[in-house]
DSSP file (Angstrom, degrees, kcal/mol; ACC not computed):
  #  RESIDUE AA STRUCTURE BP1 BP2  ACC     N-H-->O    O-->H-N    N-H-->O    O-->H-N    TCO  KAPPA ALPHA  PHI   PSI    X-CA   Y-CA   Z-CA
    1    1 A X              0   0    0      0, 0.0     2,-0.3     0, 0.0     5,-0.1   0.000 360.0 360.0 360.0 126.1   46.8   17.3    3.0
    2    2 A X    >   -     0   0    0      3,-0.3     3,-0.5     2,-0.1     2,-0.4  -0.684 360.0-113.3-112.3 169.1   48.7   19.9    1.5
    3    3 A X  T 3  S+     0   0    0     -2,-0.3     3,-0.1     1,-0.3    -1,-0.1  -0.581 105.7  33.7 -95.4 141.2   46.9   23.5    1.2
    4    4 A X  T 3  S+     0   0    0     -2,-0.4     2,-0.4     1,-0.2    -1,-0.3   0.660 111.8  88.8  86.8  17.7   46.1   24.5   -2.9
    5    5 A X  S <  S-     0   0    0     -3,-0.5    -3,-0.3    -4,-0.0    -1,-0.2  -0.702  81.4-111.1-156.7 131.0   45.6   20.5   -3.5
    6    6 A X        +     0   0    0     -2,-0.4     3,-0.1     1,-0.1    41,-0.1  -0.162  48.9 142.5 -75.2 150.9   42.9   18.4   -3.3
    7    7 A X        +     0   0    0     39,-0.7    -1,-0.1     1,-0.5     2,-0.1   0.652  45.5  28.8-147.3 -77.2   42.8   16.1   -1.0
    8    8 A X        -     0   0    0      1,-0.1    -1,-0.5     0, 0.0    40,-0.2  -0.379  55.4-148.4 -86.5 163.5   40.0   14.5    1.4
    9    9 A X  S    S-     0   0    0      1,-0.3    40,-1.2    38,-0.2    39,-0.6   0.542  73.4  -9.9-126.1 -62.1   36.6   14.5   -0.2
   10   10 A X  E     -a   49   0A   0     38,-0.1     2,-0.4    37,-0.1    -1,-0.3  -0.929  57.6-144.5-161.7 155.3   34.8   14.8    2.9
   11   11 A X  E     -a   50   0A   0     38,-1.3    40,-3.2    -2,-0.2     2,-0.5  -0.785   6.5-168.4-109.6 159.7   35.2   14.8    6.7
   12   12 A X  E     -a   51   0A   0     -2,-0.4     2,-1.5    38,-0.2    40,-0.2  -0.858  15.0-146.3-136.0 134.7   32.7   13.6    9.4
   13   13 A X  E     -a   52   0A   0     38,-2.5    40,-0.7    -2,-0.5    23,-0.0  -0.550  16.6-174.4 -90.8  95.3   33.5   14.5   13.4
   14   14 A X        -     0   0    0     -2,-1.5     2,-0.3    38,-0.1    -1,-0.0  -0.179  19.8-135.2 -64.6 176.1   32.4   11.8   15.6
   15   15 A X        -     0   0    0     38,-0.0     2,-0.4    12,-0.0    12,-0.1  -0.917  33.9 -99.1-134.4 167.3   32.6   12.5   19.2
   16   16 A X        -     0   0    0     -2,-0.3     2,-0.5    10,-0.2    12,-0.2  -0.710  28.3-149.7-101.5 172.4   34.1    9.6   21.3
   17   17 A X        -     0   0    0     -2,-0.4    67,-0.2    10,-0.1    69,-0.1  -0.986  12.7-171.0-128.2 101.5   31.2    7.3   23.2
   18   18 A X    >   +     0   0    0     -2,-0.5     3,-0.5     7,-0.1     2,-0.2  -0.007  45.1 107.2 -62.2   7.4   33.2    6.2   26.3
   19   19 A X  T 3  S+     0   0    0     65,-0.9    65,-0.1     1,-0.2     3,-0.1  -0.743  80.5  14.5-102.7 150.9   30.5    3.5   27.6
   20   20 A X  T 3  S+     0   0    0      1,-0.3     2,-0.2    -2,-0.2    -1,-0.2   0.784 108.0  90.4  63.9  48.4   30.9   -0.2   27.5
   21   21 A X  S <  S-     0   0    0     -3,-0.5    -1,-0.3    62,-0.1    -3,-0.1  -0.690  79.4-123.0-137.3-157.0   34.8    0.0   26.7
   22   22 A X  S    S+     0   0    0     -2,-0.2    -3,-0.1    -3,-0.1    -4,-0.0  -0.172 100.0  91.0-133.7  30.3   38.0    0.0   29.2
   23   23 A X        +     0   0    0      1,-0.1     2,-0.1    -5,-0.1    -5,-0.1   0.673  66.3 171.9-104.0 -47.7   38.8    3.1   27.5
   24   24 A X        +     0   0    0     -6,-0.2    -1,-0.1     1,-0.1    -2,-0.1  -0.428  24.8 109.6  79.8-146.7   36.6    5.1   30.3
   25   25 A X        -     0   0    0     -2,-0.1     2,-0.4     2,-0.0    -1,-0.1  -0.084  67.6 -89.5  67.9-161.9   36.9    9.4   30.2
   26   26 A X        -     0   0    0     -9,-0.1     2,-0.6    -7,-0.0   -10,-0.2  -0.701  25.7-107.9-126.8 165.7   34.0   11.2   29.0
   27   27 A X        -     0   0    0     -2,-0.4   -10,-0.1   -12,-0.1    -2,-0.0  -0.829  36.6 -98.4-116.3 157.6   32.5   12.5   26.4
   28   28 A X        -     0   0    0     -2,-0.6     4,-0.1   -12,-0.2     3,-0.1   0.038  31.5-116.4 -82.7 174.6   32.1   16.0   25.2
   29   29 A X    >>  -     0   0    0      1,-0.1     4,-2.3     2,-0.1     3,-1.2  -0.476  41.8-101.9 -84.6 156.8   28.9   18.2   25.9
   30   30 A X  H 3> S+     0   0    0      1,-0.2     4,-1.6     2,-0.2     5,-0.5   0.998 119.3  61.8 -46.0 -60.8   27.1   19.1   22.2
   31   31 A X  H 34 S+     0   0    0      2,-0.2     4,-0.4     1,-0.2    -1,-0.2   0.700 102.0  45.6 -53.9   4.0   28.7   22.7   22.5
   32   32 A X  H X> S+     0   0    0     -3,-1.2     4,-3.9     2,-0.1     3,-0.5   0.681 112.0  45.2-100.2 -68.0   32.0   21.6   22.5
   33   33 A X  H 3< S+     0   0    0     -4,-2.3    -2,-0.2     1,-0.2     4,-0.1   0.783 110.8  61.4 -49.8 -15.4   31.7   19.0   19.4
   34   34 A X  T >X S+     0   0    0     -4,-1.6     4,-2.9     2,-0.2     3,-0.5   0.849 106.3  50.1 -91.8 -52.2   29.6   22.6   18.0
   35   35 A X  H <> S+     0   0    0     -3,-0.5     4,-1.5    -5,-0.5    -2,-0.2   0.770 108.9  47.8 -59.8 -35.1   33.4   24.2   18.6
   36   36 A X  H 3X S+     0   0    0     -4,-3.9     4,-0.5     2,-0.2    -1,-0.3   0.560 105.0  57.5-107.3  14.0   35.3   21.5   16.7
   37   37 A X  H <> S+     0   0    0     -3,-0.5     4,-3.4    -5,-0.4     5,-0.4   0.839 112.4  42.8 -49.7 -63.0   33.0   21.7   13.8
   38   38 A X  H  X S+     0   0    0     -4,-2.9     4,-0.7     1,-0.3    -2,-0.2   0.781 114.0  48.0 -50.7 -46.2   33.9   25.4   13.6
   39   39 A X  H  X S+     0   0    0     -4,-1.5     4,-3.0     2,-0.2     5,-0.3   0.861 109.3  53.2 -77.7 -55.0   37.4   24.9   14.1
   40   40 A X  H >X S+     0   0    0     -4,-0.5     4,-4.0     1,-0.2     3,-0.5   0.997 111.3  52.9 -70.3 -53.2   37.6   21.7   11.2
   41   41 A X  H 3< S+     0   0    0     -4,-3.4    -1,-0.2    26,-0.4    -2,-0.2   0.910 113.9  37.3 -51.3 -21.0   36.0   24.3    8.8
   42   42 A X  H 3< S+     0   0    0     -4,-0.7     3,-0.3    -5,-0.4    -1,-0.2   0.949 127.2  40.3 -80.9 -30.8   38.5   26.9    9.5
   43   43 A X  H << S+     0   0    0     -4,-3.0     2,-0.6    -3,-0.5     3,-0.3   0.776 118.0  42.6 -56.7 -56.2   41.0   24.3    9.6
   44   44 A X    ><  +     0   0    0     -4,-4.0     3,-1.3    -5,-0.3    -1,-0.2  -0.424  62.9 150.8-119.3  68.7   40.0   21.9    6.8
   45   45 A X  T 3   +     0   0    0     -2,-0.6    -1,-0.2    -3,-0.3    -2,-0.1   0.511  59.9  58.2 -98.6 -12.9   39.3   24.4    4.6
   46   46 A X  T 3  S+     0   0    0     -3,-0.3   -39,-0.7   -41,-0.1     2,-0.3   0.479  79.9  90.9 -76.7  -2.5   40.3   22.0    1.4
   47   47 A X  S <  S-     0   0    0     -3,-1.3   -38,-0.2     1,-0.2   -36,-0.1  -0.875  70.8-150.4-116.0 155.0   38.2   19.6    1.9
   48   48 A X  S    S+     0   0    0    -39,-0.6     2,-0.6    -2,-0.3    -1,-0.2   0.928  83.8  42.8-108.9 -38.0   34.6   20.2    0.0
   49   49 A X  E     -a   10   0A   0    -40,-1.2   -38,-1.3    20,-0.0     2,-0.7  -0.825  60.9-176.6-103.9  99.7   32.1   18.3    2.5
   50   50 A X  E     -a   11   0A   0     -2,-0.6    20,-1.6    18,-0.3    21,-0.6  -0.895  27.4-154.9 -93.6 105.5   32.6   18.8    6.8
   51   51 A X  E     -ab  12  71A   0    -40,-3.2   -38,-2.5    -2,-0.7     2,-0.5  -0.621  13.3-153.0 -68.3 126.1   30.0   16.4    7.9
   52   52 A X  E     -ab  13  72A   0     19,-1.6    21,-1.1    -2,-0.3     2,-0.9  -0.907  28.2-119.3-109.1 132.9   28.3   16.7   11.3
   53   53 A X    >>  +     0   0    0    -40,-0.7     4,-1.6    -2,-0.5     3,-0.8  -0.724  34.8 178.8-127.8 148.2   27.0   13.7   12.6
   54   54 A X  T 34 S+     0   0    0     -2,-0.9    35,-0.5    19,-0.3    -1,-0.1   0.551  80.2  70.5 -66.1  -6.2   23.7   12.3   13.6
   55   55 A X  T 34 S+     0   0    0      1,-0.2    -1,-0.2     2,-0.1    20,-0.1   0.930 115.3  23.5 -90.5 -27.6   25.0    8.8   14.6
   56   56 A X  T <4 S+     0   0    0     -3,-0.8    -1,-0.2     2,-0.1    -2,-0.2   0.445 138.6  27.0-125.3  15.9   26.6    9.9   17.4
   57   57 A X  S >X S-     0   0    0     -4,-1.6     3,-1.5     1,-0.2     4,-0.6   0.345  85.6-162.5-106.3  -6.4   24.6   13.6   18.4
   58   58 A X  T 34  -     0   0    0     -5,-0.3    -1,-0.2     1,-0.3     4,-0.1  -0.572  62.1  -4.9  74.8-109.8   21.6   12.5   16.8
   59   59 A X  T >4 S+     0   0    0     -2,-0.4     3,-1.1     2,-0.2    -1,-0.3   0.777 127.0  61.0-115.1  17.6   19.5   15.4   16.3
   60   60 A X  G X4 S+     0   0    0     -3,-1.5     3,-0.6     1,-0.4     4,-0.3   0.602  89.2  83.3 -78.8 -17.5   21.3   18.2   17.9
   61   61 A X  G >< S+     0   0    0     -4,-0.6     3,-1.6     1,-0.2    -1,-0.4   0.789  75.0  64.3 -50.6 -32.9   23.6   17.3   15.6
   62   62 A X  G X  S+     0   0    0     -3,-1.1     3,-2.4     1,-0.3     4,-0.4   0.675  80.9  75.4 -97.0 -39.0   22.0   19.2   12.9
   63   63 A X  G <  S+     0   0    0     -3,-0.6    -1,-0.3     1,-0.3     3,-0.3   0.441  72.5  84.9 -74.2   5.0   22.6   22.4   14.4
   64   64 A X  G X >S+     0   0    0     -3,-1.6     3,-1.0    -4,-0.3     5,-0.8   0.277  73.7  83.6 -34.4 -14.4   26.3   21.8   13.2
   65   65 A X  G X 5S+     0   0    0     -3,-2.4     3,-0.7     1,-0.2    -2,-0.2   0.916  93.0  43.4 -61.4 -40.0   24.7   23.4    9.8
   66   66 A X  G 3 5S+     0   0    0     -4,-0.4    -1,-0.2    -3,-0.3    -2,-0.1   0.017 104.7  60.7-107.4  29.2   25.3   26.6   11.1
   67   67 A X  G < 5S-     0   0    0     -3,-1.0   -26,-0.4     2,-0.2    -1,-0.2  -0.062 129.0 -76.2-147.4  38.5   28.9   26.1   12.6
   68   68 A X  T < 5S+     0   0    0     -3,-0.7   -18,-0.3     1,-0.3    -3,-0.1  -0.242  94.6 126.3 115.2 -58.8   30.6   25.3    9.2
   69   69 A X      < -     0   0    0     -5,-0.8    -1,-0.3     1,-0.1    -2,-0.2   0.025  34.0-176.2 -43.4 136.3   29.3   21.5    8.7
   70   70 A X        +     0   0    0    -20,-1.6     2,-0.2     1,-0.3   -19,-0.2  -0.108  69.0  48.5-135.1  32.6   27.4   21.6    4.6
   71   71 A X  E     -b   51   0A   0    -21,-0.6   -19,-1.6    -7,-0.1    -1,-0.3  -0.881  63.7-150.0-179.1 161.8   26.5   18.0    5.5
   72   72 A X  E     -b   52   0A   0    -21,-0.2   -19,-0.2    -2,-0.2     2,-0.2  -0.944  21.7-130.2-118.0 147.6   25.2   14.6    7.5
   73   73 A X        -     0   0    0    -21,-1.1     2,-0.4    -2,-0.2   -19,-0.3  -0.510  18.6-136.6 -88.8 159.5   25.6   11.7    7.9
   74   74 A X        -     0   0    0     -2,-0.2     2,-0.6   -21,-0.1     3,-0.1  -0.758  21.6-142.4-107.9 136.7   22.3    8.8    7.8
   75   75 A X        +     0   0    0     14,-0.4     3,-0.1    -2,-0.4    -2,-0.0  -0.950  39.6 156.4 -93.7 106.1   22.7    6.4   10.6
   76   76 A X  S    S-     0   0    0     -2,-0.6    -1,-0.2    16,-0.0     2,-0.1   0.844  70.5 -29.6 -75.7 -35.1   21.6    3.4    8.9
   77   77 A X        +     0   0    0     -3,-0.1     0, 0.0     0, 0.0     0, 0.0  -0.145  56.7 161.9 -71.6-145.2   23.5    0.9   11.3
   78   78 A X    >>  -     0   0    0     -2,-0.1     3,-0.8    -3,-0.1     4,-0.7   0.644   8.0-179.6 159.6  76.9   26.6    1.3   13.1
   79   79 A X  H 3> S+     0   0    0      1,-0.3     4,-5.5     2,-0.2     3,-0.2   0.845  76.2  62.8 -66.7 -33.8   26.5   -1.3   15.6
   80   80 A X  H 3> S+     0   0    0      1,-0.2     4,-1.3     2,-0.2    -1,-0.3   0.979 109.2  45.6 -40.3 -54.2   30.3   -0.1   17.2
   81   81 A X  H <4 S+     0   0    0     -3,-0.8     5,-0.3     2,-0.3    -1,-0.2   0.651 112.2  46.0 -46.4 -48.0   28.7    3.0   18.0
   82   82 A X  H >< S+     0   0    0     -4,-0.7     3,-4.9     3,-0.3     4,-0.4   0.805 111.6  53.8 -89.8 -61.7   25.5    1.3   19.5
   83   83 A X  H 3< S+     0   0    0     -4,-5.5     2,-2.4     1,-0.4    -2,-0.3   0.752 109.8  48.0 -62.4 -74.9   27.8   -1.3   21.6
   84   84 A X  T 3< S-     0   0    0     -4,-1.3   -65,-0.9     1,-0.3    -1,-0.4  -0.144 132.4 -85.9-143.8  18.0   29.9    1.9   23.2
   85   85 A X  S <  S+     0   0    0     -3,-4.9    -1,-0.3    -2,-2.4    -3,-0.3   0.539  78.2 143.4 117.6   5.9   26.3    4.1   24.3
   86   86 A X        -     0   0    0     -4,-0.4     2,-0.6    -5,-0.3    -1,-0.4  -0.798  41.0-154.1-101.9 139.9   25.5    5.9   21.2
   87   87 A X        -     0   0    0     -2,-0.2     2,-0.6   -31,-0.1    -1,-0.0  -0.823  23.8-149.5-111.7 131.0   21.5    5.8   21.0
   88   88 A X        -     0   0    0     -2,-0.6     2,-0.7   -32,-0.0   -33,-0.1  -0.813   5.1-132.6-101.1 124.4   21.0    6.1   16.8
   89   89 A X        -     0   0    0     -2,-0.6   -14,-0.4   -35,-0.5   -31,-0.1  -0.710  24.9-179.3 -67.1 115.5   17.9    7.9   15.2
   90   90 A X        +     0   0    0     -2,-0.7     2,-0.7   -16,-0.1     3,-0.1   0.659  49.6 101.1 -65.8 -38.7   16.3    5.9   12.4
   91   91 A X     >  -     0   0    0      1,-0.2     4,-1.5     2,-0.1     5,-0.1  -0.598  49.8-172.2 -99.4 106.0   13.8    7.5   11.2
   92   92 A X  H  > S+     0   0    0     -2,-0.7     4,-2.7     1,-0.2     5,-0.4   0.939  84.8  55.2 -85.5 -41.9   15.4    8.9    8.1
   93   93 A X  H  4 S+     0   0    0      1,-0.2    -1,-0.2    -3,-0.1    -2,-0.1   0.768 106.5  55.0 -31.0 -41.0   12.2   11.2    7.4
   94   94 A X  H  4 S+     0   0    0      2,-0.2     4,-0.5     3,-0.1    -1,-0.2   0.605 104.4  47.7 -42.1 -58.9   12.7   12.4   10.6
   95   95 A X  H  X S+     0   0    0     -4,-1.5     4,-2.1     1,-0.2    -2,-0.1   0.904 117.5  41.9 -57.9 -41.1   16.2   13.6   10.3
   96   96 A X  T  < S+     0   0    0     -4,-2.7    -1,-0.2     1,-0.3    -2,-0.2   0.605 111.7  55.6 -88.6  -3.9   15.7   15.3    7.2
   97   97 A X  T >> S+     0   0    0     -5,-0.4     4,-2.9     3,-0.1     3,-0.9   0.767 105.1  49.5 -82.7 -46.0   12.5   16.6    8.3
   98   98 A X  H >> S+     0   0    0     -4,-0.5     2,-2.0     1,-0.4     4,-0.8   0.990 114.0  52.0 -84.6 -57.1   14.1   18.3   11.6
   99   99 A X  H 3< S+     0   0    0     -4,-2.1    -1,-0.4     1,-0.3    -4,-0.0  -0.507 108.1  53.0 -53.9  57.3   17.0   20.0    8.8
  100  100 A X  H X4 S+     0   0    0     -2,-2.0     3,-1.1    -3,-0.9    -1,-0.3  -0.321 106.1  52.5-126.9 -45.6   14.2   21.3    6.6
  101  101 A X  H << S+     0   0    0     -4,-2.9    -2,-0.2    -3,-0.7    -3,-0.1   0.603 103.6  53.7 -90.4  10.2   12.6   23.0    9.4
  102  102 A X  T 3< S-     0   0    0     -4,-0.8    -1,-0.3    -5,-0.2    -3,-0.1   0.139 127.5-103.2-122.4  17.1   15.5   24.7   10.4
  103  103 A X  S <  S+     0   0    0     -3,-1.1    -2,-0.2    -5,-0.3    -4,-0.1   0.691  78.4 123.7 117.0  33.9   15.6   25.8    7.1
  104  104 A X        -     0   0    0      2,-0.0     2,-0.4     0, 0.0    -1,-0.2  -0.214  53.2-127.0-109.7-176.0   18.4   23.7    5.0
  105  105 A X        -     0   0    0     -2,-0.1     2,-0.2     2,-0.0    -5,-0.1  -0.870  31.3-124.0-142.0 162.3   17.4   21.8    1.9
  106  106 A X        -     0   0    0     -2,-0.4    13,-3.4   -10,-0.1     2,-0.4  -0.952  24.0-169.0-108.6 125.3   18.2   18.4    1.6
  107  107 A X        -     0   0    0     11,-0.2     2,-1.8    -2,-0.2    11,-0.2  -0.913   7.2-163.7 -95.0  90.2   19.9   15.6   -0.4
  108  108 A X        +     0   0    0     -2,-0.4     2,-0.4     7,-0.1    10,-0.1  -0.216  30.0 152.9 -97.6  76.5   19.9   11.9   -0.1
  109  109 A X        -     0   0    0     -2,-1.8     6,-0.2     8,-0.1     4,-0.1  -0.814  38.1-121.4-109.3 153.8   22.9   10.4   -2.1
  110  110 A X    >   -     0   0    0      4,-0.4     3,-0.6    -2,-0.4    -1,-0.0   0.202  58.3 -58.6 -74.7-167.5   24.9    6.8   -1.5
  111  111 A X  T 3  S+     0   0    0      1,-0.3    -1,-0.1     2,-0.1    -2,-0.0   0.354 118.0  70.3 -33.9 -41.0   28.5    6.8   -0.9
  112  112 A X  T 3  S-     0   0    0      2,-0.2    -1,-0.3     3,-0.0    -2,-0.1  -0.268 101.1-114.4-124.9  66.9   29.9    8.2   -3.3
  113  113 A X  S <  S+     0   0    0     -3,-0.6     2,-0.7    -4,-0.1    -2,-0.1   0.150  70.4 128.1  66.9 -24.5   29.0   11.3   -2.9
  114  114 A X        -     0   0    0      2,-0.0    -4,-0.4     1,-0.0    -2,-0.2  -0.808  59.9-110.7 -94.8 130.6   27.0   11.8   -5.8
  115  115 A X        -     0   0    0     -2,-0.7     3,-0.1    -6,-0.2    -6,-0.1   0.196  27.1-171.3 -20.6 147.4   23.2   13.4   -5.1
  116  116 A X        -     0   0    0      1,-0.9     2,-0.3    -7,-0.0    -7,-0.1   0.676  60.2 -22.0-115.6 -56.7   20.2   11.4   -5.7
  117  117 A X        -     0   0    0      0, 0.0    -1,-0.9     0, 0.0     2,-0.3  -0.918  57.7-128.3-163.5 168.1   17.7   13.2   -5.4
  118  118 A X              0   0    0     -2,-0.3   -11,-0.2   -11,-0.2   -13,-0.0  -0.987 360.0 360.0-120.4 121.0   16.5   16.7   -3.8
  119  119 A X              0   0    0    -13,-3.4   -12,-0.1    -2,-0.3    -1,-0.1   0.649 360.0 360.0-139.7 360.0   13.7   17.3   -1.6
């Protein structure tokens, strides 16, 4: 990515899920993954959407709104995730409920990017 050109669309920071692999280590506490949000906005400052995600912090994830991240990810599956300890919130009402009461508004659009609806 070169700076003054567009270039990624959007990112989303996973954390790594060290359970059920041979990979081992640990994973990092929510305030750390809080720290490399902040850091990829300052960082990835071309790219238009930093996505904080719910599939693997679930819903403390969402307090990534306020450390740069201007979006989330829906877990709808993500069975990798699942197999290697990550426990996935479903309940899409739910999610978007808990970011509404912390005071965001909310979008549900598919893949490509484009908005759906508002609520």
């Amino acid at each position: 990515m070169q700076a003054g050109k567009e270039g990624l669309f959007s990112f989303l920071c996973w954390t790594y899920k060290p359970y059920n692999n041979d990979l081992g280590g640990q994973e990092i506490s929510s305030q750390e993954y809080l720290r490399h949000l902040a850091l990829s906005r300052i960082y990835l400052d071309n790219i238009k959407f930093l996505r904080t995600s719910v599939l693997t912090q679930n819903q403390a994830a969402l307090e990534g709104l306020n450390y740069g991240a201007n979006d989330f990810d829906i877990p709808w599956e993500d069975e990798v995730t699942q197999l290697a300890g990550a426990v996935i919130e479903k309940d899409v009402d739910r999610i978007l409920g808990y970011a509404q009461e912390a005071g965001f508004k909310t979008r549900l659009r598919p893949v490509n990017l484009v908005p759906l609806s508002q609520t």
